[in-house]
Wavefront OBJ file of the C-alpha trace (Angstrom):
o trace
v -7.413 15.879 -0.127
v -7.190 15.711 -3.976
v -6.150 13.163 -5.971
v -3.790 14.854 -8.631
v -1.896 13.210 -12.074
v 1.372 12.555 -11.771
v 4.080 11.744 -14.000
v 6.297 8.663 -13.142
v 9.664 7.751 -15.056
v 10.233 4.398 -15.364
v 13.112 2.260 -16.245
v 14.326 1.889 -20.088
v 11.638 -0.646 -21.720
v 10.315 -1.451 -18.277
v 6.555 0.538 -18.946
v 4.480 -2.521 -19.286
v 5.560 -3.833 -16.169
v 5.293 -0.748 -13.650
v 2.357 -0.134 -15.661
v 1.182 -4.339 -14.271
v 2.313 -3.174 -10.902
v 0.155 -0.221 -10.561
v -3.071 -1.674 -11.879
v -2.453 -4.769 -9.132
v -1.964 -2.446 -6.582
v -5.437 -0.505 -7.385
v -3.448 2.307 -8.596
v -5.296 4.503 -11.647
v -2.748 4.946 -14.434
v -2.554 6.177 -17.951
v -0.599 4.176 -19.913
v -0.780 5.771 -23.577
v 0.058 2.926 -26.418
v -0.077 3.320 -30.715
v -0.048 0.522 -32.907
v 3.193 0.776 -34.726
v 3.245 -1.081 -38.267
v 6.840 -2.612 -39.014
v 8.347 -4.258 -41.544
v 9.141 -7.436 -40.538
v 6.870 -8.314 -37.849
v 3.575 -6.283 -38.703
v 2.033 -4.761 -36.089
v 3.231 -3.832 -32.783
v 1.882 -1.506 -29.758
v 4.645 0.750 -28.467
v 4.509 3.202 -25.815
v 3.319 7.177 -26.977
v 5.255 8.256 -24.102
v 8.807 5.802 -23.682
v 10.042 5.866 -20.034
v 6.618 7.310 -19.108
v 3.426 6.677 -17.459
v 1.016 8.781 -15.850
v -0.463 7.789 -12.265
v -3.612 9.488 -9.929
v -3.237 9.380 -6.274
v -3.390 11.482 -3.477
v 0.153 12.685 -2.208
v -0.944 13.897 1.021
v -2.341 10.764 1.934
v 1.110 9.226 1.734
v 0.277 7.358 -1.599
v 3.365 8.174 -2.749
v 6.207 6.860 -1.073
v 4.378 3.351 -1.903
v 4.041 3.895 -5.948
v 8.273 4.640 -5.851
v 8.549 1.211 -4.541
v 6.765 -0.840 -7.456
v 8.952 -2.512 -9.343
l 1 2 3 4 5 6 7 8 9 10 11 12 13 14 15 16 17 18 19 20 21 22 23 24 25 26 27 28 29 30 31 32 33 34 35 36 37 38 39 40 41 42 43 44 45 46 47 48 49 50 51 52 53 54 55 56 57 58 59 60 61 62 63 64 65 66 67 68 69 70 71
């Protein structure tokens, strides 16, 4: 029994907040961020990956099944 990487798609925009469920949940995630400089508002942190995070668990441990069901 190995825990493995996984990729996870998320919903448009919605990273930060399956990236808050996973970390409540005890999940270890990857959650890559820059620091984007923009005109009008200066800096801002926006996702490397959009739509993306990365997640460890253990599939054959049934881990799974209960990571699709964050929000």
């Amino acid at each position: 029994m190995t825990r493995s990487w996984y990729v996870v798609r998320t919903k448009p925009q919605s990273e930060y907040i399956a990236a808050h469920a996973l970390r409540v949940e005890g999940y270890e995630h990857f959650f890559p961020r820059l620091q984007a400089v923009q005109r009008r508002t200066g800096k801002k942190e926006i996702p490397l990956f959009p739509g993306y995070l990365f997640v460890r668990c253990d599939v054959d441990r049934g881990q799974w099944p209960a990571i699709r069901l964050l929000p």
